[in-house]
Biotite code that builds the C-alpha atoms (Angstrom):
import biotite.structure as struc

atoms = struc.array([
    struc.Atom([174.327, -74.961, -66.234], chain_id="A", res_id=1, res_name="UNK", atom_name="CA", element="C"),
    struc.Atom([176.517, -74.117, -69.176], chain_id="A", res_id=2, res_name="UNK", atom_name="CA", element="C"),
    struc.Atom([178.801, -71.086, -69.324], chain_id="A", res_id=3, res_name="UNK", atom_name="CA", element="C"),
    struc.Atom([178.047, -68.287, -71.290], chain_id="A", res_id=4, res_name="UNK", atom_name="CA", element="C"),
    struc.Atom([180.811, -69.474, -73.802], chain_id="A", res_id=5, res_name="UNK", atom_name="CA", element="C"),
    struc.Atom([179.218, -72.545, -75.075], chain_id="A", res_id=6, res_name="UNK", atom_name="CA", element="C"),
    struc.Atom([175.484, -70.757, -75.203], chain_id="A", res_id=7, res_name="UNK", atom_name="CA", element="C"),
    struc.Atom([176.748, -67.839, -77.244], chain_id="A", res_id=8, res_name="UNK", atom_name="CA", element="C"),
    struc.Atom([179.017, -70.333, -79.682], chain_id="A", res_id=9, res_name="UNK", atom_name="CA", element="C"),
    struc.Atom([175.488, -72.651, -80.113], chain_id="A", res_id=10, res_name="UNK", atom_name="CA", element="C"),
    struc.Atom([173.581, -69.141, -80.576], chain_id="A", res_id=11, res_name="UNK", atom_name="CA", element="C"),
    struc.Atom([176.211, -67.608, -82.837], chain_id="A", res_id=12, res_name="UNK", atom_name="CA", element="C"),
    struc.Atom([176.120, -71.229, -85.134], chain_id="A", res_id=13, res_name="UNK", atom_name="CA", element="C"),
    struc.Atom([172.162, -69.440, -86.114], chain_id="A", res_id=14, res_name="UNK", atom_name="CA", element="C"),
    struc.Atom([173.712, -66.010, -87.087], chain_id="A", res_id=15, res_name="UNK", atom_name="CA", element="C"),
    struc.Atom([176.857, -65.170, -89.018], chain_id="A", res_id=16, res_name="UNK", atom_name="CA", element="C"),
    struc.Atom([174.891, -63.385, -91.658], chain_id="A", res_id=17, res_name="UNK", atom_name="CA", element="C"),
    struc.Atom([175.973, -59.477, -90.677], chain_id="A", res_id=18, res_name="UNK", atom_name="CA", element="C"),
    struc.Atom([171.898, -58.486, -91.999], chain_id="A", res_id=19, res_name="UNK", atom_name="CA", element="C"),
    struc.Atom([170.692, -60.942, -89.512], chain_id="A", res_id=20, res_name="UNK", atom_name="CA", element="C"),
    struc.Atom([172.901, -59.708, -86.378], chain_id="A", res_id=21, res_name="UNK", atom_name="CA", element="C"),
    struc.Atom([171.833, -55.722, -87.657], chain_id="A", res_id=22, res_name="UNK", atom_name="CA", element="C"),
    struc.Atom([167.807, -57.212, -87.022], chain_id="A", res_id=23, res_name="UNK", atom_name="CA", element="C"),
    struc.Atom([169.103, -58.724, -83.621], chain_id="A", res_id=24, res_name="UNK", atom_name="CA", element="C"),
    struc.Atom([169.956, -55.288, -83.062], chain_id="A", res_id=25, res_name="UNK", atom_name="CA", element="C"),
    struc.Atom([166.535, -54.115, -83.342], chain_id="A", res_id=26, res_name="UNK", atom_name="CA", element="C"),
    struc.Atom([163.962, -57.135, -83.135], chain_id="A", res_id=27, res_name="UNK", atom_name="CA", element="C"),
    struc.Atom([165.185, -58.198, -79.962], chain_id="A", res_id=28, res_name="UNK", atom_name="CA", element="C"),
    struc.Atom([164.993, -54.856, -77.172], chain_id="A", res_id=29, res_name="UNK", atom_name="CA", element="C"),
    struc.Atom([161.878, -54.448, -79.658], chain_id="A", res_id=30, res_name="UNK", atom_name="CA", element="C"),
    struc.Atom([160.786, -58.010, -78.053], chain_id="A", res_id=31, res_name="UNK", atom_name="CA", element="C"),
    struc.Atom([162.371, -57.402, -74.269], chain_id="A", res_id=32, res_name="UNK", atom_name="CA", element="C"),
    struc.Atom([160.513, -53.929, -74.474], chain_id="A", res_id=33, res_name="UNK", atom_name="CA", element="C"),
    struc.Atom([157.275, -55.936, -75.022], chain_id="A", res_id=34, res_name="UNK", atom_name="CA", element="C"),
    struc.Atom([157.695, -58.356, -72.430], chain_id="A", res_id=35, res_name="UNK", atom_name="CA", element="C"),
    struc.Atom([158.069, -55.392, -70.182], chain_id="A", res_id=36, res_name="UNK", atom_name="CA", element="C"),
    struc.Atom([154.417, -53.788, -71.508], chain_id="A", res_id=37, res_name="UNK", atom_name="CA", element="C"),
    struc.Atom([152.802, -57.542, -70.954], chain_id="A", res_id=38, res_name="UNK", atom_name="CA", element="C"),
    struc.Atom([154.382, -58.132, -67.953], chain_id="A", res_id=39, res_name="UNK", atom_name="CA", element="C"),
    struc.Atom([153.984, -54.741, -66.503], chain_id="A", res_id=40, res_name="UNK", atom_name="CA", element="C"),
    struc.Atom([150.344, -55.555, -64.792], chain_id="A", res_id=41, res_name="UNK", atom_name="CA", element="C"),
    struc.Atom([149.460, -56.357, -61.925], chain_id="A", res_id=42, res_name="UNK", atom_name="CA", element="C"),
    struc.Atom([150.910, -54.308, -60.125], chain_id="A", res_id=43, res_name="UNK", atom_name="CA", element="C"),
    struc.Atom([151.746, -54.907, -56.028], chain_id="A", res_id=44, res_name="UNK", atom_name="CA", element="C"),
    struc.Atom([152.331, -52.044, -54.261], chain_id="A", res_id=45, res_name="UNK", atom_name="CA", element="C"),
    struc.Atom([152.427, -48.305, -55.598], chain_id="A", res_id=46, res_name="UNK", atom_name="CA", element="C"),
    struc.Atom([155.078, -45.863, -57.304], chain_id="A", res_id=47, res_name="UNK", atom_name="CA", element="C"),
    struc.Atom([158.228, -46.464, -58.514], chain_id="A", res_id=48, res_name="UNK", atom_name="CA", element="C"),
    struc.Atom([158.529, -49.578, -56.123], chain_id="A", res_id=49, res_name="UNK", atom_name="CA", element="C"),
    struc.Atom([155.639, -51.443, -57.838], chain_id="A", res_id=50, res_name="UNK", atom_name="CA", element="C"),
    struc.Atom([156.793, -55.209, -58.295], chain_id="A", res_id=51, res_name="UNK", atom_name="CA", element="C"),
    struc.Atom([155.505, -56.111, -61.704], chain_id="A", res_id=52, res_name="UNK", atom_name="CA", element="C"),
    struc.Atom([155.642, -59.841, -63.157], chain_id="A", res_id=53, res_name="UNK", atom_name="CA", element="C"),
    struc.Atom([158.175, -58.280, -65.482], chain_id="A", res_id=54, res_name="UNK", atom_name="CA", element="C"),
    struc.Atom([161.072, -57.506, -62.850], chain_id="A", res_id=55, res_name="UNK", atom_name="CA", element="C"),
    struc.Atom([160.064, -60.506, -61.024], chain_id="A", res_id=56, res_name="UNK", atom_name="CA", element="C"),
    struc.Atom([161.077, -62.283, -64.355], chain_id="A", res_id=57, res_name="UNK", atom_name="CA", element="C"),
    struc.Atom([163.881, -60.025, -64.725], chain_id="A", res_id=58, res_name="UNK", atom_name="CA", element="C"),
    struc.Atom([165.635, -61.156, -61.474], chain_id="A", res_id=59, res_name="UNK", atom_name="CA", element="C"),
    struc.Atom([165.144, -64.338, -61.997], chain_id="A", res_id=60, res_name="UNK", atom_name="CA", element="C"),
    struc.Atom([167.202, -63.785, -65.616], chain_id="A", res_id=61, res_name="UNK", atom_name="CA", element="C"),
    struc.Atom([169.900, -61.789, -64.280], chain_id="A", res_id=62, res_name="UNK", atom_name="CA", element="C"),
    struc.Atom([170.554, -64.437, -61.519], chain_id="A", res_id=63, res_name="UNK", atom_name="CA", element="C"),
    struc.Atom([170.969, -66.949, -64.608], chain_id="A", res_id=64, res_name="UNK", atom_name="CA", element="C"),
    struc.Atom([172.863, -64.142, -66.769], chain_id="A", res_id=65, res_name="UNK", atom_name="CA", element="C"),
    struc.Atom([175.302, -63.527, -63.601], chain_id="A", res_id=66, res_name="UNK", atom_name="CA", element="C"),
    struc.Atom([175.911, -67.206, -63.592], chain_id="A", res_id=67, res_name="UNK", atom_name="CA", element="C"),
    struc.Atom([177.020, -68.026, -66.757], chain_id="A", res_id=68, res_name="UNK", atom_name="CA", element="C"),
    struc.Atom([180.261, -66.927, -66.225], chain_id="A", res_id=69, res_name="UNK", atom_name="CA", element="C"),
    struc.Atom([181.203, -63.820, -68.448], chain_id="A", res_id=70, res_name="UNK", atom_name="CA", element="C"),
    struc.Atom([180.093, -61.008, -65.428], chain_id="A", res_id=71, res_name="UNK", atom_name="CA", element="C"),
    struc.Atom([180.966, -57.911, -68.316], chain_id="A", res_id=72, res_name="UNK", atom_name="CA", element="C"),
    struc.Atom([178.165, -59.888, -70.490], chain_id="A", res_id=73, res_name="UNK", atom_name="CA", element="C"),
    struc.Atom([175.541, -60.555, -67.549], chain_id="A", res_id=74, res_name="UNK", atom_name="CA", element="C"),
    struc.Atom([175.859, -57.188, -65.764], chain_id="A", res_id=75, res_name="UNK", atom_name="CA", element="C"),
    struc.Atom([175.630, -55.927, -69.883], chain_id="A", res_id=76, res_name="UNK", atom_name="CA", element="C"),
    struc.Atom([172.309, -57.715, -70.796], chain_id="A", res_id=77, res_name="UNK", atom_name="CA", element="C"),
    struc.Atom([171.408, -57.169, -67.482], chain_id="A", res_id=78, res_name="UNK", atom_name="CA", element="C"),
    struc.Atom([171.145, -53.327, -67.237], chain_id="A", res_id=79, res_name="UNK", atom_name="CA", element="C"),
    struc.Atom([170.037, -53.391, -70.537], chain_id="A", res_id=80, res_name="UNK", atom_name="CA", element="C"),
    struc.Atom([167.169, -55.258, -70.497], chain_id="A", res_id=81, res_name="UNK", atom_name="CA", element="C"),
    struc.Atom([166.417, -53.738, -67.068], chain_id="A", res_id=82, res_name="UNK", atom_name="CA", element="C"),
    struc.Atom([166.140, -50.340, -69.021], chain_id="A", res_id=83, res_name="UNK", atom_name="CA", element="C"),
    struc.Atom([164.095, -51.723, -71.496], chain_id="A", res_id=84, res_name="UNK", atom_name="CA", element="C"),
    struc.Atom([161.188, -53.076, -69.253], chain_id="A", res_id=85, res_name="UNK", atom_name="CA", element="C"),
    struc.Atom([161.211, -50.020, -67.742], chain_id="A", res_id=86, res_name="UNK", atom_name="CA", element="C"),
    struc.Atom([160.778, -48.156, -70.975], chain_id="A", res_id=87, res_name="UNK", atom_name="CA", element="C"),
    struc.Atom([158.071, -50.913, -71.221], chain_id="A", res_id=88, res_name="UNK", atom_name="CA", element="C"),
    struc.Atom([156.128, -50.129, -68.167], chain_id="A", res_id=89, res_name="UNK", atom_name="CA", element="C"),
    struc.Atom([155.711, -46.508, -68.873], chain_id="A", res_id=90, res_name="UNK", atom_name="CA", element="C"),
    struc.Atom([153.270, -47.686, -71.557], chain_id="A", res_id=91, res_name="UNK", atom_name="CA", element="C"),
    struc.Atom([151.527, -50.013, -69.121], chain_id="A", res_id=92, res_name="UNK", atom_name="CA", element="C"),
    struc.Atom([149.506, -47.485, -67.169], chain_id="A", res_id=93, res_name="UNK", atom_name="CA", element="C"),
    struc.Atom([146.963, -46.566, -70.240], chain_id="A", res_id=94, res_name="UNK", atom_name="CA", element="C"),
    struc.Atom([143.874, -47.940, -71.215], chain_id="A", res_id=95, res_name="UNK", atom_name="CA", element="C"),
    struc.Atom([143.524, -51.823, -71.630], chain_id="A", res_id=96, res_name="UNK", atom_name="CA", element="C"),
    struc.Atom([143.554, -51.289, -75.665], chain_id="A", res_id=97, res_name="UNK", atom_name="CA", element="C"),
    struc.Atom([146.719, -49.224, -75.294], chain_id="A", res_id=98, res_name="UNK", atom_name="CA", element="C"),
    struc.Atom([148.637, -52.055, -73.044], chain_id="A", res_id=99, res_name="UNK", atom_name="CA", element="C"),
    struc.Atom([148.050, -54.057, -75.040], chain_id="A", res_id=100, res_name="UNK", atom_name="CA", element="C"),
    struc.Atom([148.527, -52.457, -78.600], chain_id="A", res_id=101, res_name="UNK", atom_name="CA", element="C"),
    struc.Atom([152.351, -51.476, -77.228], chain_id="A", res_id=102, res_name="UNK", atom_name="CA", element="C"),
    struc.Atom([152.714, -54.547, -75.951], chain_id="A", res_id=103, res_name="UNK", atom_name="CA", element="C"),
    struc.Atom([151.551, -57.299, -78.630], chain_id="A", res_id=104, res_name="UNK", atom_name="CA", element="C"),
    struc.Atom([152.401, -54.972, -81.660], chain_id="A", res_id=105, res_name="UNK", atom_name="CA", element="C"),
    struc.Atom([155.990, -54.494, -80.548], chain_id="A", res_id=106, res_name="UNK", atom_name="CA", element="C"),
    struc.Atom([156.443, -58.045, -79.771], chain_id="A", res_id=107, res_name="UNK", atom_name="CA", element="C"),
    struc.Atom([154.944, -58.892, -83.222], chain_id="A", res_id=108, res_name="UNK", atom_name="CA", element="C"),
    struc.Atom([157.029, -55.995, -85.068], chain_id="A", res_id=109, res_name="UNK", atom_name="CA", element="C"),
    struc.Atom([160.554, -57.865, -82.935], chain_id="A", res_id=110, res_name="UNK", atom_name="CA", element="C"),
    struc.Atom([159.262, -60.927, -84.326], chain_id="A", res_id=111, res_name="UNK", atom_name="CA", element="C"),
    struc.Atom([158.396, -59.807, -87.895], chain_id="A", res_id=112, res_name="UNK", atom_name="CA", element="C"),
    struc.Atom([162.237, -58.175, -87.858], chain_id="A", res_id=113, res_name="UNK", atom_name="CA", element="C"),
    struc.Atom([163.851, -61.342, -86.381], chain_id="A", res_id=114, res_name="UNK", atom_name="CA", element="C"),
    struc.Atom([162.485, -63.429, -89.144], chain_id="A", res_id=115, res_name="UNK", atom_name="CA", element="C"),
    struc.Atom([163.437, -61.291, -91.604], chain_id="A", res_id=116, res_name="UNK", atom_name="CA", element="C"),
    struc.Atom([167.369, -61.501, -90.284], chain_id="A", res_id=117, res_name="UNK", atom_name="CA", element="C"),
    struc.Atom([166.828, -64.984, -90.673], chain_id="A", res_id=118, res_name="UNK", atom_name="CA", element="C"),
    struc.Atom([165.636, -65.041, -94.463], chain_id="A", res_id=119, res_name="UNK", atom_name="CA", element="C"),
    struc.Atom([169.523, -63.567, -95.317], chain_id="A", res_id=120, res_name="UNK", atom_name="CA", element="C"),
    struc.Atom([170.756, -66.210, -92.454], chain_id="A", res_id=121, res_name="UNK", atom_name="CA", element="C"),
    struc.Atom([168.910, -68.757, -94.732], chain_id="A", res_id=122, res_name="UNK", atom_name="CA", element="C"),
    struc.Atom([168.322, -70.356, -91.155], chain_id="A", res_id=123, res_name="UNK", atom_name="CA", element="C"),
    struc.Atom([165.744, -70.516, -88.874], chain_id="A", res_id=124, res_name="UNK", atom_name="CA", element="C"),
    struc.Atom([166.064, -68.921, -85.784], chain_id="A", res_id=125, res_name="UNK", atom_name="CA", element="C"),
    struc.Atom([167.989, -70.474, -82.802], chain_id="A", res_id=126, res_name="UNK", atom_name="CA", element="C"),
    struc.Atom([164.985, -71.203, -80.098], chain_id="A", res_id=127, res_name="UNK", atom_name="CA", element="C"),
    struc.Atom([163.278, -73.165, -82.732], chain_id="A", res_id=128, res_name="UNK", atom_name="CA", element="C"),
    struc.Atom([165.826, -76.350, -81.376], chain_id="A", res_id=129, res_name="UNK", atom_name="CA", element="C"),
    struc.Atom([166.566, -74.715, -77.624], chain_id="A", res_id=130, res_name="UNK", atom_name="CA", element="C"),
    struc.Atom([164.608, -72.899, -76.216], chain_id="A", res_id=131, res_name="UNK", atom_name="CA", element="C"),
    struc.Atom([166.687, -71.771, -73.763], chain_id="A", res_id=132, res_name="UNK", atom_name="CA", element="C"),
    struc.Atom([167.844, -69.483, -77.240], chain_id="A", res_id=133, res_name="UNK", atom_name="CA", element="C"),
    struc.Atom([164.998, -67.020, -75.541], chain_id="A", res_id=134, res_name="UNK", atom_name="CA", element="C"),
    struc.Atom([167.264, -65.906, -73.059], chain_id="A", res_id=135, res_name="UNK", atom_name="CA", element="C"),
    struc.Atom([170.394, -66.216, -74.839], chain_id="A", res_id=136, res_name="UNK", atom_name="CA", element="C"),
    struc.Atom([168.938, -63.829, -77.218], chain_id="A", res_id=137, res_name="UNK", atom_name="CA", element="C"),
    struc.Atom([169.062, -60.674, -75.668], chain_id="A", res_id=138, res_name="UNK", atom_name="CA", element="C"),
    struc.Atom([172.636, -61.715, -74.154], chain_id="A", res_id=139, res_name="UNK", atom_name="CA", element="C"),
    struc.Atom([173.988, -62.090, -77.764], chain_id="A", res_id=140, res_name="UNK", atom_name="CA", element="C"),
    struc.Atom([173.193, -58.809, -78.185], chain_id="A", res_id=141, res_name="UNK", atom_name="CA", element="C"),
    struc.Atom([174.439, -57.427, -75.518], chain_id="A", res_id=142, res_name="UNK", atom_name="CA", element="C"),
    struc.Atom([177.871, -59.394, -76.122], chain_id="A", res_id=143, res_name="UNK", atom_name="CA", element="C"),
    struc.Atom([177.791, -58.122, -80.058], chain_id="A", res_id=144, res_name="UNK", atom_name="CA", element="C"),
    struc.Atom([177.359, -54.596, -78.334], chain_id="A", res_id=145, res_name="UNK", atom_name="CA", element="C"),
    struc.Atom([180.416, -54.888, -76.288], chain_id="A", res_id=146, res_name="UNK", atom_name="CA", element="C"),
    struc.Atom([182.419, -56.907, -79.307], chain_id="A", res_id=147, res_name="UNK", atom_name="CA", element="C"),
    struc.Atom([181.587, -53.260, -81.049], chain_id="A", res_id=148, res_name="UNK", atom_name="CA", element="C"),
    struc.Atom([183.073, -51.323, -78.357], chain_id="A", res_id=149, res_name="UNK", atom_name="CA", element="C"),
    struc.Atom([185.726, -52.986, -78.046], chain_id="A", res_id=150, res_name="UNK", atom_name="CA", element="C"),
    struc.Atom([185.504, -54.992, -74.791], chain_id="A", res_id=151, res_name="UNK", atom_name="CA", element="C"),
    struc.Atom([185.604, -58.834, -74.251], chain_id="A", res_id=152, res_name="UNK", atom_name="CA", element="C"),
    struc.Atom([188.105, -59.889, -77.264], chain_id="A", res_id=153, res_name="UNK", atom_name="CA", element="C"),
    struc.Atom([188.509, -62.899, -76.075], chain_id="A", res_id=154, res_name="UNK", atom_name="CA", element="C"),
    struc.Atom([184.815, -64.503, -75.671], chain_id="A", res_id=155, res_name="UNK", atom_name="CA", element="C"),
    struc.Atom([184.746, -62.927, -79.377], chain_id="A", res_id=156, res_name="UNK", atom_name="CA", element="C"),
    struc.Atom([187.899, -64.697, -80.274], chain_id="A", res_id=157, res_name="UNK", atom_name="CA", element="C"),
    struc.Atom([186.532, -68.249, -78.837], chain_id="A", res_id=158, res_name="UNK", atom_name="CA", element="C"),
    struc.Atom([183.068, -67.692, -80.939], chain_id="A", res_id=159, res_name="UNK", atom_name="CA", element="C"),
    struc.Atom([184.618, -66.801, -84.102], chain_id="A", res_id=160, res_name="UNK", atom_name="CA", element="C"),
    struc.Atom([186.810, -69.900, -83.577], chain_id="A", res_id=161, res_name="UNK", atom_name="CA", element="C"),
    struc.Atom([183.921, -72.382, -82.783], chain_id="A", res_id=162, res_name="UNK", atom_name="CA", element="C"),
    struc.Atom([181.347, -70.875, -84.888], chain_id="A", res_id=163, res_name="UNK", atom_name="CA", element="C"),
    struc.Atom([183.131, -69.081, -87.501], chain_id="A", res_id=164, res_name="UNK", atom_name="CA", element="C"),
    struc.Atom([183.477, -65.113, -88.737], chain_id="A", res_id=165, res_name="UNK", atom_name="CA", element="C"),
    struc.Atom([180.535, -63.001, -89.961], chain_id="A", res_id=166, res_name="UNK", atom_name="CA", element="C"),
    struc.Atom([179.925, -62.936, -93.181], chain_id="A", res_id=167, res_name="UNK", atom_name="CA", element="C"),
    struc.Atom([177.357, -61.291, -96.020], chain_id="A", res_id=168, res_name="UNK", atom_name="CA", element="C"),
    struc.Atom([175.458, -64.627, -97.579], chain_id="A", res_id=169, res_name="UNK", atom_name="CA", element="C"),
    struc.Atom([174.894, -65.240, -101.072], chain_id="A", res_id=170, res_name="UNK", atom_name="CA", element="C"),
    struc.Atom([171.266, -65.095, -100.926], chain_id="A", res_id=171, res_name="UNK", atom_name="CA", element="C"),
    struc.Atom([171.456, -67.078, -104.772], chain_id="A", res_id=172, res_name="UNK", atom_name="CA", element="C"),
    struc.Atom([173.010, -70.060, -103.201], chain_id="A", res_id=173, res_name="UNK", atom_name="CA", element="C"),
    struc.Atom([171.626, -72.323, -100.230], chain_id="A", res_id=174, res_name="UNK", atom_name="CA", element="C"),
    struc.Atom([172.434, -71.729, -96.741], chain_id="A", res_id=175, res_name="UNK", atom_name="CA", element="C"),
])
């Protein structure tokens, strides 16, 4: 069970490149917003109550996201992520072909953009060692959102220390 510190130092280590936080920016909701399409049927019960694999997968990930220690960073990802699968399951309720078209194309366009972040990282992506980088993901966002605003200096402070500043890569010279 380690704290939210440690996960987003290890998942910062993958991305100091400012290009590949900008395509964290939009590859991951892109991939979040999929998960919510996919994971949007079945359905059990009716209406705006419907449990969906989706939020049954979201609780479970905002139980480990409340845990990790940082609350502004877990409630962040949280809400956000909530929002985004239920962007997600508004597309759900079409046709087979459309559920799926929203739902594999947008988690294939997330992917396409998080790779591309990567080429100016000159590093493949973080889950490609952990895993658990799937779920850290989205809260690295989330924490790079508040950084922006101006919240949570201090978990910033601790990752630039451990993991170093952002920077714009020389894409001439090896990572």
């Amino acid at each position: 069970m380690r704290k939210a510190n440690d996960l987003l130092v290890q998942y910062a280590t993958y991305h100091r490149d400012r290009r590949n936080i900008a395509t964290h920016f939009v590859g991951i909701p892109l991939i979040v917003f999929a998960v919510g399409v996919l994971l949007a049927r079945p359905e059990l019960g009716t209406g705006t109550l419907a449990l969906t694999p989706a939020w049954i997968a979201w609780g479970l990930a905002t139980l480990w996201y409340l845990t990790r220690g940082q609350l502004a960073v877990g409630i962040a990802v949280s809400l956000l992520n909530a929002l985004l699968l239920a962007l997600g399951h508004t597309l759900a309720g079409g046709s087979v072909a459309q559920w799926l078209g929203w739902g594999i194309g947008s988690f294939l366009l997330g992917w396409l953009i998080q790779f591309v972040g990567h080429y100016y990282e000159g590093r493949k992506p973080a889950f490609v060692d952990d895993l658990s980088g799937l779920l850290i993901g989205p809260m690295f966002v989330a924490a790079e959102l508040l950084f922006a605003m101006g919240y949570c200096r201090q978990l910033l402070s601790d990752i630039e220390r451990r993991a170093g500043p952002t920077v714009l890569r020389d894409l001439h010279s090896p990572a």
